[in-house]
C-alpha positions in Angstrom: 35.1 6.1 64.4 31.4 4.9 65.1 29.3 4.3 62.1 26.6 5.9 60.6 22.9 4.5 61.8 20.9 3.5 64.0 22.5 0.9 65.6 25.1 2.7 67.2 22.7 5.1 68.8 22.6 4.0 72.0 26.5 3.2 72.1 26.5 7.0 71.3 24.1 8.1 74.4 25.8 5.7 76.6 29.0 7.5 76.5 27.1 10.8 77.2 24.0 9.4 79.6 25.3 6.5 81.2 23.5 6.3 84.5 20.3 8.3 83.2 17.1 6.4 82.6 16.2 5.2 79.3 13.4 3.0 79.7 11.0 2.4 82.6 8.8 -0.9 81.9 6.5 -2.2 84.8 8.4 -1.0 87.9 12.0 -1.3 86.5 14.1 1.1 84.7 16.9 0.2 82.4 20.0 2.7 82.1 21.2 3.8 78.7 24.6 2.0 79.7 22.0 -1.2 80.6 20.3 -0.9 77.4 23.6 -1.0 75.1 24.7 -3.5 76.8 21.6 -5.9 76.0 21.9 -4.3 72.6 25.4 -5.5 72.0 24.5 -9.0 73.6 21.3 -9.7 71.5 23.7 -8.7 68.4 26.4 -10.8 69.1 23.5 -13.7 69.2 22.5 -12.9 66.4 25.4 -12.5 64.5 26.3 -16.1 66.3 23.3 -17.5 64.3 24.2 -16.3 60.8 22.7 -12.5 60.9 25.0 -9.9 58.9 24.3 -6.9 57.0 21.1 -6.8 54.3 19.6 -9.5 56.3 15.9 -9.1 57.7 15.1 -10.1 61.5 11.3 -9.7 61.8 9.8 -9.3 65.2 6.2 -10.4 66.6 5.7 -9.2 69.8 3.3 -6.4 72.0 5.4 -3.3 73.4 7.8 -4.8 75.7 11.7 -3.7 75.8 13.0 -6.3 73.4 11.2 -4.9 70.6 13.7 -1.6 71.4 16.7 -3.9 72.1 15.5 -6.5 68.7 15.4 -3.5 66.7 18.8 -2.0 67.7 20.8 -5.3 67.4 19.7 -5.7 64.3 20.4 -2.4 62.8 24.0 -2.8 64.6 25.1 -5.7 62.2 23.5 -4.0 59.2 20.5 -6.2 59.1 16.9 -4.7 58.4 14.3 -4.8 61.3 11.1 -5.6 60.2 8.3 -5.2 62.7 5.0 -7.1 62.8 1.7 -6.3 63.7 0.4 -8.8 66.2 -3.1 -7.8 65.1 -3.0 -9.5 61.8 -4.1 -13.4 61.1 -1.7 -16.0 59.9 -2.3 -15.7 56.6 -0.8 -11.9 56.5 1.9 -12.3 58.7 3.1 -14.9 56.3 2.5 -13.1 53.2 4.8 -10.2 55.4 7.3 -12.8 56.3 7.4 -14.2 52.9 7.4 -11.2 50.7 10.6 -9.6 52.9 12.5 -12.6 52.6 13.1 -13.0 56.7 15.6 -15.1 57.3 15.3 -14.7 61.5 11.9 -14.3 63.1 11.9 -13.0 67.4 8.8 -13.5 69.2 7.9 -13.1 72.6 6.9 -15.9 73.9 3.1 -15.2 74.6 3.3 -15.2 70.4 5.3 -17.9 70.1 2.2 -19.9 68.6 1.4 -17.0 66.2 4.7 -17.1 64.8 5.2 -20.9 64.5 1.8 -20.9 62.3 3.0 -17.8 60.5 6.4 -19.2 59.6 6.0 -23.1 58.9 5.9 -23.1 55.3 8.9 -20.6 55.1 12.4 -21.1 55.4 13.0 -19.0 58.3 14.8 -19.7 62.1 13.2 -18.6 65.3 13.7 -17.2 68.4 11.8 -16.5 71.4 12.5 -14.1 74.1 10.9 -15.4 77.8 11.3 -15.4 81.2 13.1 -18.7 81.9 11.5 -18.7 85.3 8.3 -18.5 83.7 8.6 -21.0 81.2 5.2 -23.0 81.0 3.3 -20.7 82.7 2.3 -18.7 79.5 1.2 -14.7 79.5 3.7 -12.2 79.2 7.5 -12.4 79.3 8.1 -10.8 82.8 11.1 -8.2 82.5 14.5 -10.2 82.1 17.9 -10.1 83.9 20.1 -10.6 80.7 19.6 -11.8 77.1 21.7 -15.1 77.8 19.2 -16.1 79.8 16.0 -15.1 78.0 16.8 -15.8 74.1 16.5 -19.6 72.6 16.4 -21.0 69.5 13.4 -22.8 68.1 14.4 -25.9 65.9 12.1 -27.7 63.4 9.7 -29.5 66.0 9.6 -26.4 68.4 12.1 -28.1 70.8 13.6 -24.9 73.1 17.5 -25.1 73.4 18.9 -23.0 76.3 21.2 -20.5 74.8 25.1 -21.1 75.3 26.5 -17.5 75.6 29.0 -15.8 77.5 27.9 -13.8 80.2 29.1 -11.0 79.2 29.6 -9.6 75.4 32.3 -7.6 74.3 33.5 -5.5 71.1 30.4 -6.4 69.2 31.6 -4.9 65.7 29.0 -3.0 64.5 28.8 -2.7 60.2 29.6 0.3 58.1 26.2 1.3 57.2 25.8 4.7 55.9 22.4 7.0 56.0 21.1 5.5 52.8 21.0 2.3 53.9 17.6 0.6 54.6 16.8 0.3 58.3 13.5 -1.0 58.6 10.8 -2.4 56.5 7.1 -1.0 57.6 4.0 -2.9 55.9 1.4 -0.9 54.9 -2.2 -1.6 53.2 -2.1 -1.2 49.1 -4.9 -0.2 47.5 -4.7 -3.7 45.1 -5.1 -5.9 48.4 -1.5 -6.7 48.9 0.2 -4.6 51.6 3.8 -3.2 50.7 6.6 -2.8 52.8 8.1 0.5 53.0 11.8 0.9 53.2 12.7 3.5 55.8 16.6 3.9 55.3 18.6 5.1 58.8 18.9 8.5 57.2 15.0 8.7 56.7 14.6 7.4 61.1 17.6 9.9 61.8 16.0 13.2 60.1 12.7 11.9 61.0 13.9 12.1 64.9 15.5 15.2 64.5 12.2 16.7 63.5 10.3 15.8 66.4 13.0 16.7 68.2 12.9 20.3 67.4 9.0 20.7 66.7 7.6 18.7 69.6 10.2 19.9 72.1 11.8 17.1 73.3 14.5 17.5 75.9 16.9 15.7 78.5 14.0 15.4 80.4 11.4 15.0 78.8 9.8 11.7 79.9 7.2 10.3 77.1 4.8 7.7 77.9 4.2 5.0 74.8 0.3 3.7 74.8 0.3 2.6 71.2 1.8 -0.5 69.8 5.5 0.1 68.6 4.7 -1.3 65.4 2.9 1.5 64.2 5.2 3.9 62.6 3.9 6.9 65.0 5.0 5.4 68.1 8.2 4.2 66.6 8.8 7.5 64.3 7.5 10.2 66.9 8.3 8.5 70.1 9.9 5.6 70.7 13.3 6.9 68.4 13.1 11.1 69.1 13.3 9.8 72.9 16.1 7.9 72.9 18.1 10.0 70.5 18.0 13.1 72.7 18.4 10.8 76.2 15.2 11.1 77.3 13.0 8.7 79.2 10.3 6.4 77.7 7.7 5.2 79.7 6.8 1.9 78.1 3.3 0.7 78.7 2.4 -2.9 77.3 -1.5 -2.0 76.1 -3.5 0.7 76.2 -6.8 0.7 79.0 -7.8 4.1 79.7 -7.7 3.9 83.5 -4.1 2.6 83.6 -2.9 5.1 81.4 -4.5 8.0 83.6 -2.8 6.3 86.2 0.5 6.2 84.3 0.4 9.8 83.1 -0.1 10.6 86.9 2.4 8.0 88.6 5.0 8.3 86.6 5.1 12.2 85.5 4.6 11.8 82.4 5.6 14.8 79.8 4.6 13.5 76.4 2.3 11.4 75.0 0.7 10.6 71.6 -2.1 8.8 70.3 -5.2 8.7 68.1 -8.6 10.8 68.6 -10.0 7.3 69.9 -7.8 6.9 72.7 -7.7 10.6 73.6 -11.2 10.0 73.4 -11.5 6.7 75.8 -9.3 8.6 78.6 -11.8 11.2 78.6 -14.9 9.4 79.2 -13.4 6.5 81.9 -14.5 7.1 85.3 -10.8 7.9 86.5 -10.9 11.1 84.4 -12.4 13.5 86.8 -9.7 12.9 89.4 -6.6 12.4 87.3 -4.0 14.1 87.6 -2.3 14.7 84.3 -1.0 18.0 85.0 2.8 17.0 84.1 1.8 16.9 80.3 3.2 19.5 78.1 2.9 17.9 74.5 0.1 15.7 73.2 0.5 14.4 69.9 -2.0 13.0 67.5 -2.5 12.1 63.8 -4.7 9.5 62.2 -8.1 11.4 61.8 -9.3 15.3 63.0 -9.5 15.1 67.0 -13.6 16.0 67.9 -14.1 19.5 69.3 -15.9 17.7 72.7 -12.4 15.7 73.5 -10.4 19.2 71.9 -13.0 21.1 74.7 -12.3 18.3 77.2 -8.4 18.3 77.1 -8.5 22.4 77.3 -10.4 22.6 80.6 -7.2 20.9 81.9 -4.9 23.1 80.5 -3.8 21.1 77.7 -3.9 21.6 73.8 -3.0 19.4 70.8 -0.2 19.3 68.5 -1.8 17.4 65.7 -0.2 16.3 62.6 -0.7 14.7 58.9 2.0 11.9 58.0 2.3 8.4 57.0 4.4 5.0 57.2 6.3 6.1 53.7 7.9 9.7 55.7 8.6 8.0 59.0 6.0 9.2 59.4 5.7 13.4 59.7 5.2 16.0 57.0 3.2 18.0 59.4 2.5 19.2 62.5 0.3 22.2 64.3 1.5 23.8 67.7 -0.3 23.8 70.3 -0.6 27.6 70.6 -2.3 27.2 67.1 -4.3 24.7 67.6 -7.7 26.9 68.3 -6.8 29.2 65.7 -6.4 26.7 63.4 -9.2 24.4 63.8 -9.4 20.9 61.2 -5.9 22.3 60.0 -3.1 19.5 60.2 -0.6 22.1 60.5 2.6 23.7 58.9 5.2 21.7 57.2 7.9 19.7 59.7 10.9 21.7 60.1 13.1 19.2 57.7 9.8 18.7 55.4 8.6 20.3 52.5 5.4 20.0 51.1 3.3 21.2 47.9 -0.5 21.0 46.6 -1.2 19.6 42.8 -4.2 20.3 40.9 -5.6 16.7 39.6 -6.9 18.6 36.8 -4.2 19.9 35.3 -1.2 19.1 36.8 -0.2 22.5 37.9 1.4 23.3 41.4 -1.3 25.8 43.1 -1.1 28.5 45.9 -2.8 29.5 48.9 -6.2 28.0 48.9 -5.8 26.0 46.2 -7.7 21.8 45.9 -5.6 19.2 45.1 -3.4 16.2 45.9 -0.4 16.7 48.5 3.2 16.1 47.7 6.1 15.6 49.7 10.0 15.8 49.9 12.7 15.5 52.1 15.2 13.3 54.2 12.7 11.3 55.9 10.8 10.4 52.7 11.4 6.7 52.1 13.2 5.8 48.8 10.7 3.0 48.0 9.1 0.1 48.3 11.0 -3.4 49.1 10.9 -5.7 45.8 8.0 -3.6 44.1 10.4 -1.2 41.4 6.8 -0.6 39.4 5.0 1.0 43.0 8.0 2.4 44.0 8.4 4.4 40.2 4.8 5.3 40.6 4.8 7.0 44.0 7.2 9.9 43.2 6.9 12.6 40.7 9.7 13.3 37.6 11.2 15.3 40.2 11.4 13.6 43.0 8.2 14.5 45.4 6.6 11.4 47.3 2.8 11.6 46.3 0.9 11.0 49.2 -2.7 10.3 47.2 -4.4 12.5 49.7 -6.1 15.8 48.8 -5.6 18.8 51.2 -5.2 22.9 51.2 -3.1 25.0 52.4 -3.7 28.2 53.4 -2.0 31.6 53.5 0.0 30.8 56.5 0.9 27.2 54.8 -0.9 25.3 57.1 -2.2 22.4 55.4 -6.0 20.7 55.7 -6.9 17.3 54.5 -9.8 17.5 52.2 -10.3 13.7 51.6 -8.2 10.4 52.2 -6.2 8.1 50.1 -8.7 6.9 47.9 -11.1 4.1 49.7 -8.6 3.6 53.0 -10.6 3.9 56.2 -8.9 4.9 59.6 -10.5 3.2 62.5 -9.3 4.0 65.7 -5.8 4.9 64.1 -5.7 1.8 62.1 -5.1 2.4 58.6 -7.7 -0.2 56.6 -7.9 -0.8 52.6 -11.3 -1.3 51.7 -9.6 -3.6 48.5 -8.4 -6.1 50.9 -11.3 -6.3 52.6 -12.9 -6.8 49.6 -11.0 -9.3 48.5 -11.6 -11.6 51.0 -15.6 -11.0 50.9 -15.1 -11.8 47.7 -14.3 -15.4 48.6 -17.7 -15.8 50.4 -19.5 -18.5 47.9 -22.2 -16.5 48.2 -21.1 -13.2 47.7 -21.3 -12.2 43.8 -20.1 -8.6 44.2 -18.8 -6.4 47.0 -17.8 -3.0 47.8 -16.2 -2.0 51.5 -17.0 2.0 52.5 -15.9 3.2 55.8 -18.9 4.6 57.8 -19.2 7.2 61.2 -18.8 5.6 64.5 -18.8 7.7 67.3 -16.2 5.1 69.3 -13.4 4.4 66.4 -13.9 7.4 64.4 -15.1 5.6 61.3 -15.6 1.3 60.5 -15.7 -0.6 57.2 -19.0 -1.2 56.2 -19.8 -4.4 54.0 -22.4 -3.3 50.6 -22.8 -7.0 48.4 -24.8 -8.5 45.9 -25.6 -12.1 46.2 -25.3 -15.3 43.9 -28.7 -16.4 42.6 -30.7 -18.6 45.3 -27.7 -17.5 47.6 -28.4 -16.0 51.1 -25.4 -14.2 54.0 -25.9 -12.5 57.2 -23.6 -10.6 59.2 -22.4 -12.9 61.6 -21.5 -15.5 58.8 -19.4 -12.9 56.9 -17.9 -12.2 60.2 -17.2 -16.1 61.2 -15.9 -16.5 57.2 -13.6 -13.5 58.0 -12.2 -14.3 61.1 -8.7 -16.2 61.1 -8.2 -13.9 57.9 -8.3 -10.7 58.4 -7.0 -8.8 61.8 -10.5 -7.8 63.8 -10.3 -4.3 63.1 -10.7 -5.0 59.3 -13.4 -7.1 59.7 -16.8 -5.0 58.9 -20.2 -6.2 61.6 -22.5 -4.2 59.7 -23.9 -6.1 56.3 -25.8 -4.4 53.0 -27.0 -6.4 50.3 -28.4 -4.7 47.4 -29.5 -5.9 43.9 -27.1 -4.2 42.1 -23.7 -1.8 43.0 -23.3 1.4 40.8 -21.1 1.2 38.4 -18.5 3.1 35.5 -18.8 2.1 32.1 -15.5 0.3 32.6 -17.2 -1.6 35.7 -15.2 -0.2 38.6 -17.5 0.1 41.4 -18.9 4.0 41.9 -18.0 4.3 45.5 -18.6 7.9 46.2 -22.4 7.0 44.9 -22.3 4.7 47.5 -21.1 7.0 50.4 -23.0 9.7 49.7 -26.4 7.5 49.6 -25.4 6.7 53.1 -23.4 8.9 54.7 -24.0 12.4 52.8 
């Protein structure tokens, strides 16, 4: 009998999809029988190098096909993937690293630096997956024959050893994991500065999957194109997972420029896709747009902010509507979603609850569950809903009800339909360009500035990314700052996208009587 998880997926759809394509990357495809082979072989490695169940194997690395194969392996032997975002400095990638007690980091080797300064105070081995043939020549790892001849280990003083490893790898034993166990670990922002990492158990991917399965359509066939990092929980949740569990293709692109991915969509027939308002956005103002042909799309998801009626009106002269959604990292990530056939009628709305999902609308005020039309903050349940959050019992108590429902600190209605619209956002986070940013992090490194005596971070309108942080401080007597010398403080310390341009000083920052910073005063003096 196979077990349980997500490990064994692939062993699954190879039995049933052997010769049909899983992933194309560049101009290669791999086969689902391919893919569990490389699978079993970057297991057995690992297991060769100490890696059992309850460990965690962290990768750093862009979108490339050993993040899918990593991420596999490791849930094989029981272990717990925990994916990086290769946009953060050193300083949170260690604090990552270090706070899920890795005990194996993978990096590809274009971040082999990144992850040798991330990891040198921490007690954790290395590996680095390359082209051998490309060794020394730096950019990225060019698509690879077999593991044996792209994984090595990194020793104390960086010194590559060639991996020793039969050529081929058989009867990998996979570990009795059962739906509850945890899977992966997904950082995201807390609002007290330090990010926590989500545990998303196999049971919460599985159900997740299953959802965007049946709401977004996916089939045999279905052939969706990836154009956002796979460390975001959107393109691993409702792409990179749904895909491969019903044996469809994914078209893996490495970044995302506009003009290639018009190209993509076109060249290689693509049938899904999902992304942010920004990137929708970009594709519809680059040159290429006018004379792309994009006409094999059927679903286009998005989430992370309302899409603006000019792409909305761009995207429907071409025949082509959105399915938006509401979720986050903590539900793997959906709670909701909007067909496409609804989408005009329900303008701003995220939609109606995922078919596995429940959710409900709590007055602030007094506590009570409200109807139709009713204000307040949005709770969710279900099997995708993560059971915590690793080594933080307190935050983990705090995030769920007496009864069980995941509060999502977001305020929404839902309407008589039970289609469900965001009123406001978690408390202070700002979402630029899809990136989820806590103004109290950013905060707290202002606050390092020797000049700076208070700070506040408020997201403002940008017409590009949807909305940026915006810096307001006061100063230290005699004291003086400009923009560019908070952003050249900031850099190396926060990822760019956290890092505000724009600079306010003020004499003084409104405040409570208890001396918490008044930051809707602040917004509505300068955004309405």
């Amino acid at each position: 009998m196979i077990p349980d998880g997500l490990g064994n997926w692939i062993r699954r759809r190879a039995v049933k999809s052997r010769d049909f394509p899983a992933i194309e990357f560049r101009d290669q495809t791999l086969t689902y029988a391919e893919l569990s082979r490389r699978i079993d072989t970057l297991a057995a490695a690992l297991a060769a190098r100490g890696i059992s169940r309850g460990d965690r194997v962290a990768y750093l690395g862009g979108n490339h096909p050993s993040f899918i194969e990593a991420m596999f392996a490791t849930t094989l032997l029981g272990a717990i993937f925990v994916p990086l975002n290769t946009r953060l400095a050193v300083p949170e990638l260690e604090f990552q690293l270090d706070d899920a007690g890795v005990s194996m980091l993978i990096s590809t080797a274009e971040l082999e630096h990144l992850a040798a300064a991330s990891s040198t105070s921490l007690d954790i081995r290395r590996l680095v997956v390359s082209d051998p043939s490309a060794e020394g020549q730096g950019g990225t790892p060019a698509w690879v024959e077999d593991y044996e001849l792209a994984i090595r280990d990194v020793g104390d003083l960086h010194v590559a050893k060639p991996m020793e490893y039969p050529h081929r790898v058989e009867g990998v034993d996979s570990a009795a994991v059962t739906l509850d166990d945890p899977a992966v670990i997904l950082y995201t922002s807390g609002t007290t500065g330090h990010p926590k990492g989500a545990v998303l158990t196999h049971g919460n991917l599985t159900w997740n999957a299953l959802c965007t399965i049946v709401d977004y359509d996916v089939v045999s066939d279905s052939r969706w194109i990836l154009i956002s990092p796979l460390f975001h929980v959107a393109s691993l949740g409702m792409g990179l997972l749904p895909t491969l569990l019903k044996g469809a293709t994914l078209l893996l692109q490495e970044r995302f420029v506009p003009a290639e991915a018009l190209d993509a969509i076109e060249r290689l027939r693509a049938t899904h896709i999902s992304g942010v308002p920004t990137t929708y956005q970009m594709m519809m103002e680059d040159p290429r747009w006018a004379e792309s042909d994009i006409s094999t799309l059927r679903t286009l998801t998005c989430g992370g902010s309302p899409v603006p009626r000019k792409v909305i009106d761009a995207y429907a002269e071409r025949g082509l509507a959105f399915s938006g959604g509401y979720g986050m990292t903590e539900a793997a990530p959906g709670v909701a979603m909007i067909p496409p056939w609804e989408a005009e009628a329900k303008v701003g709305s995220s939609g109606a609850q995922m078919f596995f999902v429940r959710f409900r609308i709590r007055d602030i005020e007094t506590g009570e569950i409200v109807g139709a039309g009713g204000v307040g903050e949005i709770e969710t349940t279900g099997p995708n809903i993560t059971p915590g959050y690793w080594n933080r019992p307190d935050a983990s108590e705090e995030a769920f009800t007496e009864d069980g429902w995941f509060k999502t600190g977001d305020i929404g209605v839902a309407d008589e339909d039970g289609f469900l619209t965001i009123v406001d956002r978690a408390k202070d986070m700002i979402i630029s360009g899809g990136e989820n940013v806590y103004s109290a992090e950013v905060e707290q490194a202002i606050a390092a500035i020797p000049a700076v005596a208070g700070v506040a971070v408020i997201g403002v309108p940008d017409d590009r990314w949807g909305e940026v942080p915006h810096a307001i401080v006061t100063l230290m007597p005699g004291a003086a700052l400009t923009a560019a010398e908070m952003v050249e403080f900031l850099t190396n310390r926060l990822a760019r996208y956290k890092i505000p341009k724009t600079l306010e000083i003020v004499d003084e920052l409104p405040r409570t009587a208890s001396g918490k910073v008044q930051k809707h005063q602040l917004r509505l003096a300068r955004i309405g």
